[in-house]
KOLZASE-515253 format. One line per 8 residues: their letters; for each residue x, y, z of N, C-alpha, C. Coordinates in steps of 0.1 Angstrom, whole numbers, plus 5000, padded with zeros to 4 digits. Each point is the difference from the previous one (the first is absolute). Layout:
N
A) X/Y/Z/X/Y/Z/X/Y/Z ~ ...
end
This chain:
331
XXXXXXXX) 7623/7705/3890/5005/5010/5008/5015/4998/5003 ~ 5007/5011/4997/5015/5000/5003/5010/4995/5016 ~ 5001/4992/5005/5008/5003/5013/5013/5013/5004 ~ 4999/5000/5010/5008/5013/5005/5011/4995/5012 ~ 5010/5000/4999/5009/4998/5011/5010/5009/5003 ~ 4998/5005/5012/5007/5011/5006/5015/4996/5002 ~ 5011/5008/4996/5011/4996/5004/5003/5008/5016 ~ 5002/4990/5004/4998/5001/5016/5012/5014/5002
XXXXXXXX) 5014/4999/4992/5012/5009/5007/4999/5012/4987 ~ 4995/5001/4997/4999/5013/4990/4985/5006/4998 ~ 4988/4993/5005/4989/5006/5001/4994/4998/4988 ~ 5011/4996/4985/4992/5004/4987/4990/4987/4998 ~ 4993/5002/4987/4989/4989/5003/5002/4994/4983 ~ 4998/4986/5002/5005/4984/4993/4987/5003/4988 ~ 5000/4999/4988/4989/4994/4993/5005/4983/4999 ~ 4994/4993/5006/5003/4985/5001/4994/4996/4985
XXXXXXXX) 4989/5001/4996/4990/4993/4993/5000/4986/4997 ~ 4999/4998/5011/5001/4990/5001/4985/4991/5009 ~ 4998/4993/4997/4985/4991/5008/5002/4995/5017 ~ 4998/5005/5004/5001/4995/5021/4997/4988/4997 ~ 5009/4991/5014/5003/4987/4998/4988/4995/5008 ~ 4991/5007/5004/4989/5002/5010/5001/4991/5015 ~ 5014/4993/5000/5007/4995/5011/4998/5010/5013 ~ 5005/4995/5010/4994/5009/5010/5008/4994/5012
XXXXXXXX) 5007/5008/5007/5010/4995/5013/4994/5009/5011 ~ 4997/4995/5012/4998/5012/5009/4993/5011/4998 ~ 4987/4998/4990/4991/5008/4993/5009/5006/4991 ~ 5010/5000/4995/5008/5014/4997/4997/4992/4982 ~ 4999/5006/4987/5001/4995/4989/5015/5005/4993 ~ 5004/4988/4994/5014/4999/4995/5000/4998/4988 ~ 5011/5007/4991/5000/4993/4985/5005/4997/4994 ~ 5007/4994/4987/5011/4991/5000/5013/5013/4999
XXXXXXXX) 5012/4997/5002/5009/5006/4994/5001/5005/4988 ~ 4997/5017/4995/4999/5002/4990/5018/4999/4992 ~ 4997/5000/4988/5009/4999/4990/5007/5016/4999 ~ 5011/4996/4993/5005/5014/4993/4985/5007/4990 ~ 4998/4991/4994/4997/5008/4987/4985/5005/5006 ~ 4990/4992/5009/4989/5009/5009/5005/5011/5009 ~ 5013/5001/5005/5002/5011/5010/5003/5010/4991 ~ 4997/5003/4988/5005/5010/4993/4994/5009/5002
XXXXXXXX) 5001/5015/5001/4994/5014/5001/4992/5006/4989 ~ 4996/5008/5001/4994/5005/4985/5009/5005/4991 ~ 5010/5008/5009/5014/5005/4994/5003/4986/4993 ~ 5011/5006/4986/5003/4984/4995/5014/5000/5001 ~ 5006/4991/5001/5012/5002/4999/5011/5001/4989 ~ 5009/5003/5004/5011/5005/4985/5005/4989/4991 ~ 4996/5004/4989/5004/4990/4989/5009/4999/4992 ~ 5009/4993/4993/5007/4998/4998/5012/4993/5009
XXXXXXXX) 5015/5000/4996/5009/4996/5008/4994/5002/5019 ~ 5009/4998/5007/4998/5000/5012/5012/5012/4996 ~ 5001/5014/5010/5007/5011/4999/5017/4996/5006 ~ 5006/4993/5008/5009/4996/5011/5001/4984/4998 ~ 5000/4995/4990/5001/4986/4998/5015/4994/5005 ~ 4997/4994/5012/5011/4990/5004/5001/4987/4994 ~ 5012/4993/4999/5007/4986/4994/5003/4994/5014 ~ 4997/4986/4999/5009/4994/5010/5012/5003/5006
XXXXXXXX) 5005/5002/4996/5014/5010/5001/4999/5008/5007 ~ 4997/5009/4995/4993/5013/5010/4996/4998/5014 ~ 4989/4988/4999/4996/4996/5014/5012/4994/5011 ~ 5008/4996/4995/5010/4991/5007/5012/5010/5002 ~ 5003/5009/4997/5011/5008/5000/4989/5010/5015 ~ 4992/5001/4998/4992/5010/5011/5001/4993/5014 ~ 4995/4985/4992/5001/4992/5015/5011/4998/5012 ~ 5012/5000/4987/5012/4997/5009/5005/5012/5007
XXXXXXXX) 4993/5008/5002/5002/5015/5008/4994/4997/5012 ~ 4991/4989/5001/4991/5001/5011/5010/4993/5007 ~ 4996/5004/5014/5009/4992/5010/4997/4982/5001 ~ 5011/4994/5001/4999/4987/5000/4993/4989/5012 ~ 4990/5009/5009/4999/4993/5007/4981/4990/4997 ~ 4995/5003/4992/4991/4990/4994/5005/4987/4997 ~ 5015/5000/4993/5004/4988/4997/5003/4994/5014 ~ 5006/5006/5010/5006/4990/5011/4984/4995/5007
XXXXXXXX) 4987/5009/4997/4989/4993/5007/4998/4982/4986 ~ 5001/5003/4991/4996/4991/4992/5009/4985/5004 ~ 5016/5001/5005/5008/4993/5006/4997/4995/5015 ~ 4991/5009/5004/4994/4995/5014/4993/4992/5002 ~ 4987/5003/4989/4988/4992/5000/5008/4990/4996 ~ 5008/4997/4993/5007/4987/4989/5006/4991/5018 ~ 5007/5006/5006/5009/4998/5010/4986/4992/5013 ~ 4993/5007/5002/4984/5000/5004/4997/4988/5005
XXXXXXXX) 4996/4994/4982/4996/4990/4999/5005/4986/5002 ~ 5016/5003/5005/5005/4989/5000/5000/4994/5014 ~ 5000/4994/5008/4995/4994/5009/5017/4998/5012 ~ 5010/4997/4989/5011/5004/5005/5007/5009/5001 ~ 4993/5012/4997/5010/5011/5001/4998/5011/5022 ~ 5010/5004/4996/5004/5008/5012/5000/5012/5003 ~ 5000/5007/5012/4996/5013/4999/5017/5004/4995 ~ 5009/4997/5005/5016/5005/4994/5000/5002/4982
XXXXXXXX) 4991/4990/4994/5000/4997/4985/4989/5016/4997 ~ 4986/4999/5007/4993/5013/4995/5013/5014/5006 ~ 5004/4998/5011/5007/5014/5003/5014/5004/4986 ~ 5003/4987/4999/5012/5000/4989/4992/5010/4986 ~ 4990/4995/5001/4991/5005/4981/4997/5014/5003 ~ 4995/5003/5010/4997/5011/5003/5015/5008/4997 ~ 5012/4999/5011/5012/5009/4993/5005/5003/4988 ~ 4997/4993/4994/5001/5005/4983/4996/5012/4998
XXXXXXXX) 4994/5006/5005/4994/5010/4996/4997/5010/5011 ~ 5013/5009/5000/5004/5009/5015/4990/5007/5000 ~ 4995/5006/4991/4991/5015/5006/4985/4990/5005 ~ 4993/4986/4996/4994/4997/5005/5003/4992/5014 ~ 5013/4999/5002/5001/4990/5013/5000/5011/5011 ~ 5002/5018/4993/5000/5010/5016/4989/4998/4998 ~ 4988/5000/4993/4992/5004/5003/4991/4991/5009 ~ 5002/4987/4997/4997/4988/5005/5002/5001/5014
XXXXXXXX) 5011/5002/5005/5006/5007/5016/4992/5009/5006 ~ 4998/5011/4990/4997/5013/5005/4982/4994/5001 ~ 4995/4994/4993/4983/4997/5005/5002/4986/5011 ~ 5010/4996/5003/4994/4986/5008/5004/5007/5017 ~ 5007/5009/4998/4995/5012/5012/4991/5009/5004 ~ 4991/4994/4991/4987/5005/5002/4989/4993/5007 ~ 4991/5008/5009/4994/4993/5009/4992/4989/4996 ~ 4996/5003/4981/4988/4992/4997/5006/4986/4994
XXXXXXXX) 5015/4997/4997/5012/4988/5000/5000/4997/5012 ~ 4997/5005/5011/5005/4992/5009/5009/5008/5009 ~ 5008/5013/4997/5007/5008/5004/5004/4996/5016 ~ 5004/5002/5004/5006/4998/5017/5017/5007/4998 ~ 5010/4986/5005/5012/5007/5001/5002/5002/4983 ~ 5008/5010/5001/5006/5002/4990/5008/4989/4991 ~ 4995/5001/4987/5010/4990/4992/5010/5010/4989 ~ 5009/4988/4997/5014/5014/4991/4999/4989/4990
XXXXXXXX) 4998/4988/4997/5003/4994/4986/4987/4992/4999 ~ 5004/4997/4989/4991/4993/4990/4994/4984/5010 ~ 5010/4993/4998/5000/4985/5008/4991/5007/5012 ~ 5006/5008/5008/4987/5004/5012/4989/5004/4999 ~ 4995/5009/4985/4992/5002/4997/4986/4985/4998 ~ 5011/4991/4991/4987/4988/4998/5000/4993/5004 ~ 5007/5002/5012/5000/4988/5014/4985/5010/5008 ~ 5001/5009/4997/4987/5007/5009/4986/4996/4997
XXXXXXXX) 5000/5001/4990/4988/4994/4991/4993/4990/4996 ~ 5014/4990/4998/5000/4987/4998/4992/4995/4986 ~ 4995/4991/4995/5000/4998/4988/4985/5000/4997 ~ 4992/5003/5005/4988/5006/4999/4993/5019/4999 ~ 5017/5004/5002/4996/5013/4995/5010/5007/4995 ~ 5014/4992/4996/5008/5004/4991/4995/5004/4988 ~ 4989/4998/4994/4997/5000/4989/4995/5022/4993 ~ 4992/4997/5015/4992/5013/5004/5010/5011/4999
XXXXXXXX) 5013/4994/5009/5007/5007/5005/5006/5011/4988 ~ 5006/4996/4995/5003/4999/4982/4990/5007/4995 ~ 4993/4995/4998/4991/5006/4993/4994/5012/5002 ~ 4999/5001/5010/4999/5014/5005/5012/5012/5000 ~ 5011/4995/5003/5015/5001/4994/5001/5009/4982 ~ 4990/4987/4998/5007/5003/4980/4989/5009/4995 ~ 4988/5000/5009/4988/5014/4997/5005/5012/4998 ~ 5011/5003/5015/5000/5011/5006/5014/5001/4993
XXXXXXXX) 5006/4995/4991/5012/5000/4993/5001/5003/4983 ~ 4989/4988/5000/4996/5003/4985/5000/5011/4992 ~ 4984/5010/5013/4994/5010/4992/5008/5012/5007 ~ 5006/5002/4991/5009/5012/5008/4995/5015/4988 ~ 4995/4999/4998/4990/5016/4994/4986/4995/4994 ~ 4997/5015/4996/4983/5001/4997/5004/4996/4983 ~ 4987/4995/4999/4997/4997/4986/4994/5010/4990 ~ 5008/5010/4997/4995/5010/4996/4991/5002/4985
XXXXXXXX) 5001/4985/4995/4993/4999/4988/4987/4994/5000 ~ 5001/4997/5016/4983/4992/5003/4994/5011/5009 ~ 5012/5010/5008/4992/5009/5007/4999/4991/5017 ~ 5008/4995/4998/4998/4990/5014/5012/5001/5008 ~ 5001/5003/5018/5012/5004/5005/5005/4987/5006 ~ 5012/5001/5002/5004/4989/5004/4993/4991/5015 ~ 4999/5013/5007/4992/4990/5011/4987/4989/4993 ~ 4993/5009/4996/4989/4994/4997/5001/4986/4995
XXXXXXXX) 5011/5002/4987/5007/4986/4994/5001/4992/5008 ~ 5009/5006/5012/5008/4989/5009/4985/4994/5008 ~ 4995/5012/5009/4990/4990/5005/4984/4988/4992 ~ 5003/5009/4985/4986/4989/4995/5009/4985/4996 ~ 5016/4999/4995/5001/4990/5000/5006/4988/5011 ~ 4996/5010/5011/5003/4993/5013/4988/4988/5003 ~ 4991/5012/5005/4989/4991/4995/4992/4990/4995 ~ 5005/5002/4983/4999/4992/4993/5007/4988/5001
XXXXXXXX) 5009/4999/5006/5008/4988/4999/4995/4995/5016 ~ 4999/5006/5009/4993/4990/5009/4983/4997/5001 ~ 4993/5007/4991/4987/4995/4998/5003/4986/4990 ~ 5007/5002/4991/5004/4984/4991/5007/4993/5008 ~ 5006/5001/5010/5003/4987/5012/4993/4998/5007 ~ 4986/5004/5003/4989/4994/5012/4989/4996/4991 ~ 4996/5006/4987/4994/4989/4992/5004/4986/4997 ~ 5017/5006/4994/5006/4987/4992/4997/4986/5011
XXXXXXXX) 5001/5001/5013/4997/4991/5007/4988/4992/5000 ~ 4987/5010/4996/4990/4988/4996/4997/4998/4990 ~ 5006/5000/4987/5000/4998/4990/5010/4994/4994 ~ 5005/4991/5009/5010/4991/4996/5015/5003/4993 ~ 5007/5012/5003/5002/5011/4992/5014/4999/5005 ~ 5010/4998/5003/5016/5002/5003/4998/5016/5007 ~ 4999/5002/5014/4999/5015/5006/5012/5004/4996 ~ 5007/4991/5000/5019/5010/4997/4998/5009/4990
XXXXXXXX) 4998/4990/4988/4999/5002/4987/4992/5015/4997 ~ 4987/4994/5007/4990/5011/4996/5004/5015/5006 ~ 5008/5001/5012/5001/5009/5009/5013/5010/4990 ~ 5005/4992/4995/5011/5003/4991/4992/5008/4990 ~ 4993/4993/4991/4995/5005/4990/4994/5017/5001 ~ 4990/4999/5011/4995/5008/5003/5006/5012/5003 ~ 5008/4999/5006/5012/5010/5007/5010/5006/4987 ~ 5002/4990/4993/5010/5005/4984/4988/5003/4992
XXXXXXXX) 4987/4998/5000/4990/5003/4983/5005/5016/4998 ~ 5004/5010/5007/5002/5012/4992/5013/5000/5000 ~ 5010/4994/4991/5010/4999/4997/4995/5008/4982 ~ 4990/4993/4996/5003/5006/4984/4992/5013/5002 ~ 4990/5007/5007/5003/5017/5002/5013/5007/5003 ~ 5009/4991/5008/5013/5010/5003/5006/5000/4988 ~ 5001/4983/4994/5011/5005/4985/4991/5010/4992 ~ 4990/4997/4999/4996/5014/4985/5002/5013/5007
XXXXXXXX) 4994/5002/5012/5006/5011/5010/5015/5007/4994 ~ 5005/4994/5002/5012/5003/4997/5005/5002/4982 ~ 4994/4990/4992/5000/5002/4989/5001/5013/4993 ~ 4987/5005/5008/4991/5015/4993/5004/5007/5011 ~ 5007/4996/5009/5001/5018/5010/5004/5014/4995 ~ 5009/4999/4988/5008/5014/4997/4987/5001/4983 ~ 4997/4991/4996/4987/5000/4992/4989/5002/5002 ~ 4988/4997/5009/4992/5000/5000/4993/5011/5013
XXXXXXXX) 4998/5014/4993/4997/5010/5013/4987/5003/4992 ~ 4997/5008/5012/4983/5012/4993/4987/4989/5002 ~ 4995/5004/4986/4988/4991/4998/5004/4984/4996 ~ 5011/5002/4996/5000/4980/4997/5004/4993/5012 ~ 4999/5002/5015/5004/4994/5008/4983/4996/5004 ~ 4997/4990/5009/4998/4987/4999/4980/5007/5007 ~ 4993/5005/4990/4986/5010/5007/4989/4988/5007 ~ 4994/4997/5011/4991/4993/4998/4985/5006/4995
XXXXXXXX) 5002/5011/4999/4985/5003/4990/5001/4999/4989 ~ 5014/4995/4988/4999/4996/4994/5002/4984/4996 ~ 5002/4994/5008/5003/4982/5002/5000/5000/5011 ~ 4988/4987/4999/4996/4993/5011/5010/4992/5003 ~ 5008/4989/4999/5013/4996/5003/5015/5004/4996 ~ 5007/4993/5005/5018/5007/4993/5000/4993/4993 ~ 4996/4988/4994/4997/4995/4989/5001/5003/4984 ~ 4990/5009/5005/4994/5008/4984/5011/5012/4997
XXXXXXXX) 5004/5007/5011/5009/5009/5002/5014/4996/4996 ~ 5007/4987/5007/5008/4994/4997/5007/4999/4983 ~ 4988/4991/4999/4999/4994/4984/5003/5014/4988 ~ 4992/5013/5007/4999/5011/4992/5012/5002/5000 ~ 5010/5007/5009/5011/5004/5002/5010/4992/4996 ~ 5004/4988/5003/5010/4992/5002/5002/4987/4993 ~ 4983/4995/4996/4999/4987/4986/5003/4991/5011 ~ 4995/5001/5014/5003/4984/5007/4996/5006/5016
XXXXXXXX) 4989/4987/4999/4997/5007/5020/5009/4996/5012 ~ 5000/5007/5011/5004/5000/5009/5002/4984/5002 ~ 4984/4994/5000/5003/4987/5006/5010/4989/4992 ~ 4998/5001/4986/5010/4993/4990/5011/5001/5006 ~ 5004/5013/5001/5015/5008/5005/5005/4994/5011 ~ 4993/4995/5012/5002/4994/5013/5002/4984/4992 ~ 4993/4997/4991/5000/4987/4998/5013/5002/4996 ~ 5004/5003/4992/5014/4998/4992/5009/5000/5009
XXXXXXXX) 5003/5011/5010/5013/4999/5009/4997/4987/5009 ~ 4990/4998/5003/5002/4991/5010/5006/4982/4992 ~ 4994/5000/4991/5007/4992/4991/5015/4998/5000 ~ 5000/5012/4995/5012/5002/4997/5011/4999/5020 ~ 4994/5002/5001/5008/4997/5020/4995/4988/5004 ~ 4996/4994/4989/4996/4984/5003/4994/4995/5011 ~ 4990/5007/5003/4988/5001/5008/4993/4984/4995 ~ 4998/4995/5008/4990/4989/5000/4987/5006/4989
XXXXXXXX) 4997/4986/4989/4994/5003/4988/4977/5001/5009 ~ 5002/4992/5006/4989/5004/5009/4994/5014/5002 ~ 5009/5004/5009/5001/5013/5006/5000/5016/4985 ~ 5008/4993/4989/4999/5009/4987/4989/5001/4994 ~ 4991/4985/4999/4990/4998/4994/4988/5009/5008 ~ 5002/4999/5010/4991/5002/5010/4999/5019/4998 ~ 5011/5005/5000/5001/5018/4994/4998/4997/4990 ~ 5000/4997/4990/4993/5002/4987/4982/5001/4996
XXXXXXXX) 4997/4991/5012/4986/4999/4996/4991/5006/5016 ~ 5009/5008/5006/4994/5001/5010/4990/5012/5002 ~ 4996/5004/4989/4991/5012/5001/4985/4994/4990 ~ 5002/4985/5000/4991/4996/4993/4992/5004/4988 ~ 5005/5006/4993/4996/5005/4987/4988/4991/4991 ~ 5007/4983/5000/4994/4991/4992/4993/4991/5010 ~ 4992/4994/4991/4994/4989/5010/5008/4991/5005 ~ 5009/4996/4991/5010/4987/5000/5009/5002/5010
XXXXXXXX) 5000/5016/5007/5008/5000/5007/4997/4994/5017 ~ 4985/5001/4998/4994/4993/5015/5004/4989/5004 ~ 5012/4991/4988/4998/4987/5001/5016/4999/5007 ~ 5005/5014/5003/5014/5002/5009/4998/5001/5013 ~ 4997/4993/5008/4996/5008/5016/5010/5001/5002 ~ 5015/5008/4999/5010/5005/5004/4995/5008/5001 ~ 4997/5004/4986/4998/5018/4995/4986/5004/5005 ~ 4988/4990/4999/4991/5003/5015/5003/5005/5010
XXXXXXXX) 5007/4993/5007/5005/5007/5009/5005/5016/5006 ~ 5012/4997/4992/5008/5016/4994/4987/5013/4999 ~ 4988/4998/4991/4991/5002/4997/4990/5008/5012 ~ 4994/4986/5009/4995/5004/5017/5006/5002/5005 ~ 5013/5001/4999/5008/5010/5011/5001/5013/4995 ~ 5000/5005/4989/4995/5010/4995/4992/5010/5004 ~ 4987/4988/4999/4987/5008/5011/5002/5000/5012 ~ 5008/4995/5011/5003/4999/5009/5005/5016/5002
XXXXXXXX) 5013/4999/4993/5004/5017/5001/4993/5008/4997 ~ 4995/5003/4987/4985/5008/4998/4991/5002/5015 ~ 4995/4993/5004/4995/4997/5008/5002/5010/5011 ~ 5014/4999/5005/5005/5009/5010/5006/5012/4997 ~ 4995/5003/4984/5004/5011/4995/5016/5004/4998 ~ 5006/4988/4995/5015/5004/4998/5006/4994/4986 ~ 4986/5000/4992/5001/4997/4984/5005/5008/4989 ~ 5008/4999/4997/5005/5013/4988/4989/5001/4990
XXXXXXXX) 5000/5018/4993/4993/5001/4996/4996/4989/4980 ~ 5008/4999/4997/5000/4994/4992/4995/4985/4997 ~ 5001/4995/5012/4996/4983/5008/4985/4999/5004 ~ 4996/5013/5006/4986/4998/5009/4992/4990/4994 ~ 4996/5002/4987/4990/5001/4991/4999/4984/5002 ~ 5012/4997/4999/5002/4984/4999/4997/4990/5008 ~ 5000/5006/5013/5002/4991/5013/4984/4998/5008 ~ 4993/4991/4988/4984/4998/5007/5002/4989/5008
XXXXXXXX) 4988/5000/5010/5000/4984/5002/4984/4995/4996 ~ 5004/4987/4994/4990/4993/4992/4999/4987/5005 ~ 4986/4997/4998/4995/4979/5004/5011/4995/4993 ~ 5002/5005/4986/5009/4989/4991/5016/5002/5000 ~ 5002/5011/5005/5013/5002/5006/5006/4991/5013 ~ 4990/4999/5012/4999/4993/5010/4998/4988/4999 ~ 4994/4995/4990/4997/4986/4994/5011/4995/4991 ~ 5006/5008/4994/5016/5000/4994/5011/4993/5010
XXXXXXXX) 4999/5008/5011/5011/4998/5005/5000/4991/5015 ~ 4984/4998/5002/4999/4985/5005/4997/5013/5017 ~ 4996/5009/5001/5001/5009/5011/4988/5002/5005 ~ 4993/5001/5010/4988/5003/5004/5001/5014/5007 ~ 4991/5007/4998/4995/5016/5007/5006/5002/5009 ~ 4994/4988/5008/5010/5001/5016/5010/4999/5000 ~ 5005/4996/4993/5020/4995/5000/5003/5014/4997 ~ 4993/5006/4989/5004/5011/4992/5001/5009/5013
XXXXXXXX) 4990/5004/5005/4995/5008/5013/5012/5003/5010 ~ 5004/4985/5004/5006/4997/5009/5015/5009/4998 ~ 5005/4993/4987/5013/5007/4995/5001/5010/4999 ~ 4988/5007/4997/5004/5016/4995/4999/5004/5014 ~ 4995/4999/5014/4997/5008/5012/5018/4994/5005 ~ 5003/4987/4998/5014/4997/5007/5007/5010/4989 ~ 5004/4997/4989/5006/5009/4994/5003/5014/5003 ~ 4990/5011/4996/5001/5011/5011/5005/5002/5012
XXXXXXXX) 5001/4988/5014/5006/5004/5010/5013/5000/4993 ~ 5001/4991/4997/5020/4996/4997/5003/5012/4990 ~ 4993/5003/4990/5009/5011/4995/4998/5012/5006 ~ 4992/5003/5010/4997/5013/5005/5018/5000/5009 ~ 5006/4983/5007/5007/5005/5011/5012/5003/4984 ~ 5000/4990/4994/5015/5002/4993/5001/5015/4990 ~ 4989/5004/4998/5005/5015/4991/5005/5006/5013 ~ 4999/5001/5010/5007/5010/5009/5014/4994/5000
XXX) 5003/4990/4997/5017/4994/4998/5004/5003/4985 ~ 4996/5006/4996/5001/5006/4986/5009/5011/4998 ~ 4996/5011/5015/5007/5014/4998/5005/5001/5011
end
């Protein structure tokens, strides 16, 4: 008998064929992470060349359009870690990069920073905060900066973008914690993984209209869609710029394999991670359509990444409060 898995944000339904792991959490039955090549549809996909084939090149010329403030978070975490650094040293990294340091101002006057008297610079900004939520602070910052339109080739508006990878980046910092996991790092990751939807986004925007833009009744992930269009997925795409912005090799590895595709990939609890926080957002229904499919939770996923139910439990209900206050510091 076939399995059936409902894609929770599009309603359409999974031929898994795949065998139940007959594992069992909270009565609920789980199954492993299916593959590309099981999520396939009956529809088949287009053969030959990929239609919109991007080169490295291509990818990096798109990137450098994006605003630069992912890099000043990757300089944070670096800055972070060091035991000697100072809040004058994080407010310095932050001004590099003016349209992120208003915005940095403009949210730490917000009630869920901490808001009270008014602040006008930067230095008073991460004196407010202090060094346990400068990170957030930013980050929240470079969401609400990053995604400055809809993705019109995935059919996805920018809020939505902004708030699923809000989310996503702070569900990968309250796991990463029990999983041994660098929270900076992970929080990072999570918050930048749709960096390679914006560059193809942009790739194909004056290209890719009508029926070739991105159907989920015909692909179960952006994956398959991806590859068809463009000869390289989204997630590759996020791997390469971040490389290339010399992102910690960790944190790269960890986007690469973090939709678990392979078995070999279980043996990343970065990308574990990345992964359950996935379901985490899923979860509270702020999963993009192209992602849902992806984001199960499994005994061997949890067993991957060294996490127990309750931990999982715990994070996703804390998670929710925190992003429920900071998307209202969003707009």
């Amino acid at each position: 008998m076939k399995n059936i898995l409902s894609n929770p944000v599009t309603d359409a339904v999974v031929d898994l064929n795949v065998t139940p792991s007959n594992l069992t959490t909270s009565g609920t039955t789980h199954f492993r992470s299916p593959s590309i090549v099981s999520l396939r549809r009956t529809l088949s996909l287009p053969t030959g060349a990929a239609d919109l084939a991007v080169t490295r090149d291509t990818i990096l010329v798109h990137a450098r359009q994006l605003p630069a403030a992912p890099r000043v978070m990757n300089s944070l975490c670096r800055l972070l870690q060091d035991v000697r650094t100072n809040l004058d040293e994080l407010a310095a990294e932050i001004r590099i990069e003016p349209t992120l340091a208003s915005k940095v101002i403009q949210l730490s006057n917000n009630a869920v920073f901490g808001g009270g008297t008014r602040v006008g610079s930067i230095d008073e900004a991460v004196n407010r905060v202090g060094f346990g939520e400068v990170l957030r602070l930013v980050g929240a910052a470079t969401v609400a900066g990053l995604v400055d339109r809809a993705l019109g080739c995935y059919g996805v508006t920018a809020e939505r973008l902004r708030e699923s990878l809000l989310f996503h980046g702070l569900a990968s910092e309250a796991l990463a914690v029990y999983a041994d996991v660098d929270s900076r790092t992970a929080y990072s990751a999570g918050l930048l993984r749709g960096i390679g939807i914006m560059v193809l986004d942009r790739a194909g925007r004056l290209r890719v209209t009508g029926a070739d833009v991105f159907d989920p009744q015909r692909f179960a992930v952006y994956g398959e869609w991806e590859k068809a269009r463009f000869g390289v997925s989204g997630v590759e795409v996020s791997a390469i710029v971040m490389e290339e912005w010399r992102f910690p090799a960790d944190l790269v590895n960890a986007l690469r394999s973090h939709l678990l595709l392979d078995e070999a990939d279980y043996e990343n609890r970065f990308a574990v991670v990345l992964n359950l926080a996935g379901a985490i957002v899923a979860e509270h229904c702020q999963a993009l359509p192209g992602d849902a499919v992806c984001w199960e939770v499994t005994p061997e996923k949890l067993a991957a990444a060294g996490i127990e139910e309750a931990q999982f439990r715990t994070a996703s209900e804390r998670v929710a409060t925190i992003f429920n206050q900071q998307r209202k510091a969003l707009y």
